[in-house]
MIKOLZA-194459 format. One record per residue (C-alpha): residue in three letters; x, y, z. Coordinates in nm, 2 decimals. Last residue first. Example, Ala and Ser with C-alpha at 12.3 -4.5 7.8 and 13.67 -1.06 7.14 Angstrom:
<recs>
REC   aa       x       y       z
REC  SER    1.37   -0.11    0.71
REC  ALA    1.23   -0.45    0.78
</recs>
This chain:
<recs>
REC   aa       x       y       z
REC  UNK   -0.07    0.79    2.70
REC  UNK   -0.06    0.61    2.35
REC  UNK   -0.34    0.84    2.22
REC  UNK   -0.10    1.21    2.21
REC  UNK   -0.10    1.15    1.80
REC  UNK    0.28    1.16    1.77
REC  UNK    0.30    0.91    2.06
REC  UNK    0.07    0.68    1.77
REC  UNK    0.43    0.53    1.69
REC  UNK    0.50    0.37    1.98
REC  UNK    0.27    0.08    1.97
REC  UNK    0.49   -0.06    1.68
REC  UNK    0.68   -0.37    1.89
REC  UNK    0.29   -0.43    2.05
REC  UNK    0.17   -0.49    1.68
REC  UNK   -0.02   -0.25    1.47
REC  UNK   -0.11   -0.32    1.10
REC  UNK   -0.38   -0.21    1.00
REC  UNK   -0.29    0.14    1.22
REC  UNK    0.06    0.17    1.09
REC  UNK   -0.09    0.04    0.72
REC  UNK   -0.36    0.35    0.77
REC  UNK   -0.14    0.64    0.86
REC  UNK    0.07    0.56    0.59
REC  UNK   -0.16    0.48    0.33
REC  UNK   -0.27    0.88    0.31
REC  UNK   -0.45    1.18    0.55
REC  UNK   -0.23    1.18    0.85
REC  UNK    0.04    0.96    0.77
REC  UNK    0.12    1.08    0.40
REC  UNK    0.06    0.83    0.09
REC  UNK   -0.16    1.03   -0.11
REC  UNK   -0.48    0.99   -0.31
REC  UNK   -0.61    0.77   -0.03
REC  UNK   -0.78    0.44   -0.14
REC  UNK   -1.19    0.47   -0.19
REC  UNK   -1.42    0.20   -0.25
REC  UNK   -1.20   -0.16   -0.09
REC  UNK   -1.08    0.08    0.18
REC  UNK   -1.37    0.21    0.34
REC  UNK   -1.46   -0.20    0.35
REC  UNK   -1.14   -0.24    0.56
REC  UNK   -1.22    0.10    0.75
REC  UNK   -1.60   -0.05    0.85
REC  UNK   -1.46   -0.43    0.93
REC  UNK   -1.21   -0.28    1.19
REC  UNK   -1.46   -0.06    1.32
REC  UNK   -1.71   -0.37    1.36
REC  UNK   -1.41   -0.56    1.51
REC  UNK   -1.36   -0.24    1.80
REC  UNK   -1.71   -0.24    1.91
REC  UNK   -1.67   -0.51    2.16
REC  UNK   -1.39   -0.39    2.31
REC  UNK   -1.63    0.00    2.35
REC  UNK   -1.83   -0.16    2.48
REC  UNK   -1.65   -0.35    2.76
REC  UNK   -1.66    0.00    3.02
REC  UNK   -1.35   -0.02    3.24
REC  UNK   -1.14    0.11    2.95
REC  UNK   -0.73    0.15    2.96
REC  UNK   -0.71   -0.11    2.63
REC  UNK   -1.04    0.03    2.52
REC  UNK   -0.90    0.34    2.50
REC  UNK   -0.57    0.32    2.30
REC  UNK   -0.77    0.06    2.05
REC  UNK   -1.09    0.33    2.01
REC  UNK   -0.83    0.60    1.90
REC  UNK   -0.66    0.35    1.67
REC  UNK   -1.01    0.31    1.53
REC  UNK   -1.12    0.62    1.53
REC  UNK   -0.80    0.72    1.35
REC  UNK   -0.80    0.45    1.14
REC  UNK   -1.22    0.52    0.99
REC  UNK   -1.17    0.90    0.93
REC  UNK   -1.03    1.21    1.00
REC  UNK   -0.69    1.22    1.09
REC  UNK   -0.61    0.88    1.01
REC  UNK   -0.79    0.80    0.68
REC  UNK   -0.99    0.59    0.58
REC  UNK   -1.23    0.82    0.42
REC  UNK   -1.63    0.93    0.44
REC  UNK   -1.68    0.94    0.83
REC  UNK   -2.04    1.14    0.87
REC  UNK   -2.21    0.79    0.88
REC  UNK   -2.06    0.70    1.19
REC  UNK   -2.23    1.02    1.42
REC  UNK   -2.56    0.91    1.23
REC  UNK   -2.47    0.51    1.29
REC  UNK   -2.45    0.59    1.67
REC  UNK   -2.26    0.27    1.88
REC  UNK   -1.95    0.35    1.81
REC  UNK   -2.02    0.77    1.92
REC  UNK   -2.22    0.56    2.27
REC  UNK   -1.90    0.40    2.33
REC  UNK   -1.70    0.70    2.29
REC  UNK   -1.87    0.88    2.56
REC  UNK   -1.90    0.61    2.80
REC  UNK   -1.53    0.56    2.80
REC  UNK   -1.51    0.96    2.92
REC  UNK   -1.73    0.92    3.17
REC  UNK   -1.65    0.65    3.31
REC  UNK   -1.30    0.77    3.36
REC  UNK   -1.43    1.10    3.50
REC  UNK   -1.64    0.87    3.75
REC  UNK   -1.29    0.75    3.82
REC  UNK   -1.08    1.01    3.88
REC  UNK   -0.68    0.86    3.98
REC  UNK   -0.58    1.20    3.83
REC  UNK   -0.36    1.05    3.58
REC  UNK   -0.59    0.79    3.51
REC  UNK   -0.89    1.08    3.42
REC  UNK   -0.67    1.30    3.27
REC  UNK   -0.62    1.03    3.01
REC  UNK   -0.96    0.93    3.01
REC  UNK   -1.02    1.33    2.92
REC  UNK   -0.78    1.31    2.65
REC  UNK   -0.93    1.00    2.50
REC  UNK   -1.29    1.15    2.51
REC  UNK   -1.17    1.44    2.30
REC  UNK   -1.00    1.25    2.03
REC  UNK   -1.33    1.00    2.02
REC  UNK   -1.57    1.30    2.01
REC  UNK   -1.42    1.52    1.73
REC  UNK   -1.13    1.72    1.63
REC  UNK   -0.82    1.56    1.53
REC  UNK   -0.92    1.18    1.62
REC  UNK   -1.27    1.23    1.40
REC  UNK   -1.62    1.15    1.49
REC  UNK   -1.80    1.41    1.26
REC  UNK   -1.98    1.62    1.44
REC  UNK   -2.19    1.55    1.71
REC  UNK   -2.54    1.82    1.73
REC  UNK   -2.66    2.12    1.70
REC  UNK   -2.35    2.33    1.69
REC  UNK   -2.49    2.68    1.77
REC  UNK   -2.34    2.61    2.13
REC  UNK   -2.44    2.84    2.40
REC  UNK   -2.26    3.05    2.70
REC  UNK   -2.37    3.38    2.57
REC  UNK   -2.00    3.51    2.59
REC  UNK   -1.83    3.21    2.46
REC  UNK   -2.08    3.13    2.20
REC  UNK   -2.00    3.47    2.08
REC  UNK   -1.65    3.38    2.09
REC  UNK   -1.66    3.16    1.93
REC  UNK   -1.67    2.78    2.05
REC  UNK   -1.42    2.48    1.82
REC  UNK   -1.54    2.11    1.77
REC  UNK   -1.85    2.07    1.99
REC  UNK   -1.86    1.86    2.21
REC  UNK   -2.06    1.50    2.27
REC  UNK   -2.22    1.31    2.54
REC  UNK   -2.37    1.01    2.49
REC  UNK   -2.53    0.89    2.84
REC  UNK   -2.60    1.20    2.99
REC  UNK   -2.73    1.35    2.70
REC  UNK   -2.63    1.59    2.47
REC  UNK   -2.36    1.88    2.52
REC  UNK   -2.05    1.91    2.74
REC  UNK   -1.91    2.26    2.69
REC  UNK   -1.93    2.32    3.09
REC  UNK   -1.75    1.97    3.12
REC  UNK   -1.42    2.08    2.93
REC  UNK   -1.35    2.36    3.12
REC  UNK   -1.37    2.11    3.44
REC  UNK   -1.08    1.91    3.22
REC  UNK   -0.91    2.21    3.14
REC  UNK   -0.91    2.30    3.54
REC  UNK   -0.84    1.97    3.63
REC  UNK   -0.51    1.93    3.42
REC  UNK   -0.42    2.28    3.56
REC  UNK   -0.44    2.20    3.88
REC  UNK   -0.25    1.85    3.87
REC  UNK    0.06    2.04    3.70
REC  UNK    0.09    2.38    3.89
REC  UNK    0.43    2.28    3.98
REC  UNK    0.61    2.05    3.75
REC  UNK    0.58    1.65    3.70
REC  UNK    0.72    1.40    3.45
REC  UNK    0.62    1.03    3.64
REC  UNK    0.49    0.85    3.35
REC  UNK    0.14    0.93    3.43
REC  UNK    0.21    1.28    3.48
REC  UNK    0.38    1.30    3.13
REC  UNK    0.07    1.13    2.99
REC  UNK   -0.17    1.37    3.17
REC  UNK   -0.02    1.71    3.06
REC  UNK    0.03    1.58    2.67
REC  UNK   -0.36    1.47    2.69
REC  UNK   -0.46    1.78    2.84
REC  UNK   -0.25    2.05    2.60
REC  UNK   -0.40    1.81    2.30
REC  UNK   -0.73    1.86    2.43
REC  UNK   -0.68    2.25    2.41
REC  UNK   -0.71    2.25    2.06
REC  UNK   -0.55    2.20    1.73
REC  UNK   -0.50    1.82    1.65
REC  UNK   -0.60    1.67    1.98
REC  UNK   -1.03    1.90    1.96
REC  UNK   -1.15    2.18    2.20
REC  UNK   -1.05    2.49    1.96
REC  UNK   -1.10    2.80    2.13
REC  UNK   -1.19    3.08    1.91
REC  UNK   -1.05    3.41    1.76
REC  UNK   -1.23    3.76    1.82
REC  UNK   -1.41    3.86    1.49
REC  UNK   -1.10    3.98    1.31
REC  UNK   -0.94    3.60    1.30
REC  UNK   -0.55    3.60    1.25
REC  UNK   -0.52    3.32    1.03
REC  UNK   -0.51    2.92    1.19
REC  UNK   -0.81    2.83    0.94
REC  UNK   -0.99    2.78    1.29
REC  UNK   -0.96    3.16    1.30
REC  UNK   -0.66    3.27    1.53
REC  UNK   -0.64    3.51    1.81
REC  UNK   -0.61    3.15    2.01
REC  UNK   -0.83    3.13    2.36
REC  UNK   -0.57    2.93    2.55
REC  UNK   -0.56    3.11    2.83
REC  UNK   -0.92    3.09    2.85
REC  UNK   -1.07    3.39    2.85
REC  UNK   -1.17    3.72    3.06
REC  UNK   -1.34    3.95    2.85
REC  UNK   -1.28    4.37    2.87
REC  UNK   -1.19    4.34    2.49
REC  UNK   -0.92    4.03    2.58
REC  UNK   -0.88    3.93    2.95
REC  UNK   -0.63    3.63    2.99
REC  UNK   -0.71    3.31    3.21
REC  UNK   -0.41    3.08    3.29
REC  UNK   -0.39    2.79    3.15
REC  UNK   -0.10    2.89    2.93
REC  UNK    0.11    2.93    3.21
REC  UNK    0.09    2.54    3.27
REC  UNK    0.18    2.49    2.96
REC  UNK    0.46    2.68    3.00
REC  UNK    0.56    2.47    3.32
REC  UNK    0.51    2.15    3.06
REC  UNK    0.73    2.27    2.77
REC  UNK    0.97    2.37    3.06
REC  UNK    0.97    2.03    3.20
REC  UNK    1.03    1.86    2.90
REC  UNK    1.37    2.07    2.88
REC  UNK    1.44    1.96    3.20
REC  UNK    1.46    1.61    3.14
REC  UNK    1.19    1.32    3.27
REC  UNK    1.10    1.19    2.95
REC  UNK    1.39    1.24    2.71
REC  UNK    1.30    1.09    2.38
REC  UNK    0.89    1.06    2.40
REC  UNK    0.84    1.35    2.67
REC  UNK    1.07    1.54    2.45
REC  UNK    0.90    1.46    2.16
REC  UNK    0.54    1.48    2.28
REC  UNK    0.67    1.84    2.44
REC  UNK    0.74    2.00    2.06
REC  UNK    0.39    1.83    1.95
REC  UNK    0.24    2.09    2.24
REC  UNK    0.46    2.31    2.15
REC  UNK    0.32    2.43    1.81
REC  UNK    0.29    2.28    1.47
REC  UNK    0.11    2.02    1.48
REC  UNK   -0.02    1.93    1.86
REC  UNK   -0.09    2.31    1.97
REC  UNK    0.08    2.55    2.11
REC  UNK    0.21    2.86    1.95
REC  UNK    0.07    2.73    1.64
REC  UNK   -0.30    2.83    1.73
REC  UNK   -0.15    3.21    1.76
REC  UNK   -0.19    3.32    2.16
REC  UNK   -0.36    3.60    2.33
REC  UNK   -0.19    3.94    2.46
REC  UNK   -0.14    3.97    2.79
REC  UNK    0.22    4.12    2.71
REC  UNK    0.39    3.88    2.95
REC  UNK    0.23    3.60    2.80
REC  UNK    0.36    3.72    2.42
REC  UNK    0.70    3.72    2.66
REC  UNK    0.64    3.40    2.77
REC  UNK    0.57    3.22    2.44
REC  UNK    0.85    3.38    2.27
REC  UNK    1.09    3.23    2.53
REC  UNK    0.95    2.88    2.49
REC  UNK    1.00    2.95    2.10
REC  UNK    1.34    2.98    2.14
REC  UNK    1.41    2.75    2.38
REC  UNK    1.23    2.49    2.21
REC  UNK    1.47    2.57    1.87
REC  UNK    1.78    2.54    2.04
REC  UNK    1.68    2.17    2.23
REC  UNK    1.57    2.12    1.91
REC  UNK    1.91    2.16    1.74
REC  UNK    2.09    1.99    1.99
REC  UNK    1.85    1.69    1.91
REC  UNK    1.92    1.67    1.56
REC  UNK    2.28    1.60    1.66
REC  UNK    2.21    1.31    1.91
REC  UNK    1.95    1.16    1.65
REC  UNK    2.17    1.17    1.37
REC  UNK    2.39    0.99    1.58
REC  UNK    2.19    0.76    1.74
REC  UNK    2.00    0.65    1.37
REC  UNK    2.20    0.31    1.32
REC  UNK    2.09    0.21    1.70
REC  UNK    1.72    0.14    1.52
REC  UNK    1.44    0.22    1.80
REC  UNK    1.27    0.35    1.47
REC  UNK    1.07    0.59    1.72
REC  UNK    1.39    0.77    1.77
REC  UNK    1.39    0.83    1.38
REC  UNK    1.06    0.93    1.31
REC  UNK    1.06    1.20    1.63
REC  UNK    1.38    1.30    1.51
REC  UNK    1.27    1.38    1.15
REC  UNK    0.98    1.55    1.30
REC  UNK    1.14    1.74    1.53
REC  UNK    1.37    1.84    1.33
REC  UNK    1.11    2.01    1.04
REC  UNK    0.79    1.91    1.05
REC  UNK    0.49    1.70    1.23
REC  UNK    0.64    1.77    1.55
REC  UNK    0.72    2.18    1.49
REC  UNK    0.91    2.40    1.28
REC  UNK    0.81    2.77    1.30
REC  UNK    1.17    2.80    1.52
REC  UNK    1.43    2.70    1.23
REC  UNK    1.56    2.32    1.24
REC  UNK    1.52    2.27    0.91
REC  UNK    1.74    1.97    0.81
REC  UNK    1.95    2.03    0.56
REC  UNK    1.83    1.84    0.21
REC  UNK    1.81    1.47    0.15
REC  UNK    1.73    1.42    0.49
REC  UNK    1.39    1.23    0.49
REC  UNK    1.46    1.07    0.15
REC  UNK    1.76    0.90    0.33
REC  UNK    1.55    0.81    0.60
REC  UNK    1.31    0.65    0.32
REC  UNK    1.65    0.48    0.23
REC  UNK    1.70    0.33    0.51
REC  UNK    1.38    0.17    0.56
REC  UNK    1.38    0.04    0.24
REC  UNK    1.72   -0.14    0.34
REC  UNK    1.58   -0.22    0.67
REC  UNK    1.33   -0.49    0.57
REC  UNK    0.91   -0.51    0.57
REC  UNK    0.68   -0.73    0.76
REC  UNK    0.96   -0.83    1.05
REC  UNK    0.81   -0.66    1.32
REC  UNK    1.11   -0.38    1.30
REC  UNK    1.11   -0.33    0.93
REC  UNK    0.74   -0.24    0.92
REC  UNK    0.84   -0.03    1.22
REC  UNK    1.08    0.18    1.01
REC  UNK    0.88    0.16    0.64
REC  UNK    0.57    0.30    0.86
REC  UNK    0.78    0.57    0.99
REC  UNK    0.97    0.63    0.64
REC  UNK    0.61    0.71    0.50
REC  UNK    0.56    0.93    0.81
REC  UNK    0.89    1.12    0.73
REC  UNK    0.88    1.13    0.39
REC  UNK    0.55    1.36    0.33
REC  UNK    0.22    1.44    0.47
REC  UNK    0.18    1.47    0.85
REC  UNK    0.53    1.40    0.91
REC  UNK    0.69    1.67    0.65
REC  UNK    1.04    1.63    0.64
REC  UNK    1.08    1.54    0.27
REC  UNK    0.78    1.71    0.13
REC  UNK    0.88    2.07    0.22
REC  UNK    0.97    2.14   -0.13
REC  UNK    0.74    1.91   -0.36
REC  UNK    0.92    1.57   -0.50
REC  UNK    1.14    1.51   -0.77
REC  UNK    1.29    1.20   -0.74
REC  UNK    0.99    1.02   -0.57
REC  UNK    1.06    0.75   -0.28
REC  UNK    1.05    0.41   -0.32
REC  UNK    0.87    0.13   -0.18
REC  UNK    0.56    0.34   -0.16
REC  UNK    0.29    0.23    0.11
REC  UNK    0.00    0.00    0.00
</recs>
């Protein structure tokens, strides 16, 4: 399904692109390599393909570009071949964290609000700290990602308004938005992916001051934008800041059940908060959520693709990561019908790329996942 060989003339920024280039097909070559389905020869030269120019290492790059995504591909290859590559890329990010770190604070400082891609999972810091957490776990580098995360949570007052922290000046098209940005709730791009990164590092032992409070305070966020019933809960996707101010949703019901910005993404982060936190009626909460999205043909009927980001893999994968943590059996149960739903997705409409988010990559790493590849959904904040 996945390329064996790389183009010879591909796009510029194609090579260390993650989300839609060389990097995520060379992931899937890497831990096809490493169960034994594929070899380390095409593996090595998909890293090739990776660094055929200079790495860019400037501070706009982020984990699904640039350094860190070339690093993040690399270390996740577990392949001793890569140490060196990985020890010098790493320098580099340690420079370009700091520089962006230092940015955050002063924009902080200013009280002014943040751009989406200061922090979020695909370009912003957010993916920056899934790195670190991933490579380095309990350094001090991650622990500045998290302490600024941290800051972020703090409320901010914009046109006499007091806000979320992380209420972005940005449209959801990530441009500077005249009509008083948004707050995206979703892994991909909102405030989710803040949660999930802050729970897994707690989990795994990666603490900083601040760090419990502000994982219940976006989960507690979360609740007041709860919509639906009890029993199937939903969000919605993004809140304006008119819904903001009037304290109403004009989404009238789920959207589409996607990892990057609907229900199942959502629900993961909050049963990650919920372990960390040791919360348990949280925990059900969360797992009942997605069960009742698996079990709700209208919410399934608005996935058209295969794909990772937005269709049948990444509700799958997403289902995987939390029925392996669940309490609640459904959502095990559900998981061979998903399966069976992608695999017929599949036989009507292949990807018309081969990236990990949106093409073959992302769905032969989820078809395909073995406890040697569990790693490489880290870049997706569902491993926990």
């Amino acid at each position: 399904m996945i390329p064996l060989a790389p183009p010879s003339d591909p796009p510029p920024g194609w090579d260390q692109s993650l989300s839609t280039g060389a990097a995520g097909i060379a992931l899937a070559h890497m831990l096809a390599a490493r169960t034994g389905r594929g070899d380390w020869a095409t593996a090595h030269t998909w890293a090739a393909a990776m660094t055929r120019d200079a790495v860019l290492a400037h501070p706009d790059c982020g984990l699904f570009h640039g350094a860190p995504a070339v690093a993040f591909t690399l270390h996740t290859a577990a392949q001793p071949a890569y140490h060196d590559a990985l020890n010098t890329l790493d320098g580099h990010i340690t420079r370009l964290t700091r520089a962006r770190l230092d940015a955050a604070h002063q924009r902080i400082d200013r009280g002014e609000l943040p751009r989406m891609r200061e922090f979020d999972l695909i370009s912003g810091l957010t993916g920056i700290g899934v790195y670190l957490l991933h490579r380095h776990g309990h350094g001090d580098l991650p622990g500045q990602v998290l302490s600024y995360l941290v800051r972020l949570a703090k409320p901010l007052t914009a046109g006499g308004e007091v806000l979320p922290g992380w209420w972005t000046s940005d449209g959801t098209d990530g441009r500077p938005c005249p009509d008083g940005g948004h707050s995206g709730l979703g892994m991909a791009h909102g405030i989710a992916g803040p949660l999930a990164l802050m729970a897994t590092a707690l989990r795994r032992g990666t603490t900083v001051p601040g760090h419990t409070e502000t994982i219940e305070q976006i989960s507690t966020w979360l609740d007041t934008w709860r919509q639906g019933r009890k029993d199937s809960p939903w969000w919605p996707e993004t809140v304006s800041r008119t819904e903001h101010h009037e304290g109403t949703v004009r989404q009238h019901g789920p959207g589409r059940p996607s990892w990057c910005y609907g229900t199942p993404g959502l629900a993961r982060a909050q049963q990650l908060a919920a372990l960390a936190l040791g919360d348990t009626d949280r925990q059900r909460h969360a797992e009942q959520a997605l069960a009742a999205c698996l079990a709700d043909t209208r919410q399934l009927a608005l996935l058209g693709d295969p794909s990772l980001c937005h269709g049948w893999a990444g509700l799958l994968q997403t289902a995987r990561r939390m029925a392996a943590d669940a309490h609640d059996p459904q959502i095990v149960a559900r998981l061979p019908e998903v399966r069976q739903r992608l695999e017929a997705h599949l036989h009507h409409r292949i990807p018309d790329n081969d990236g990990l988010l949106e093409g073959t990559a992302g769905i032969e790493l989820t078809c395909s996942a073995t406890a040697e590849t569990a790693a490489w959904d880290t870049c997706l904040l569902l491993a926990g």
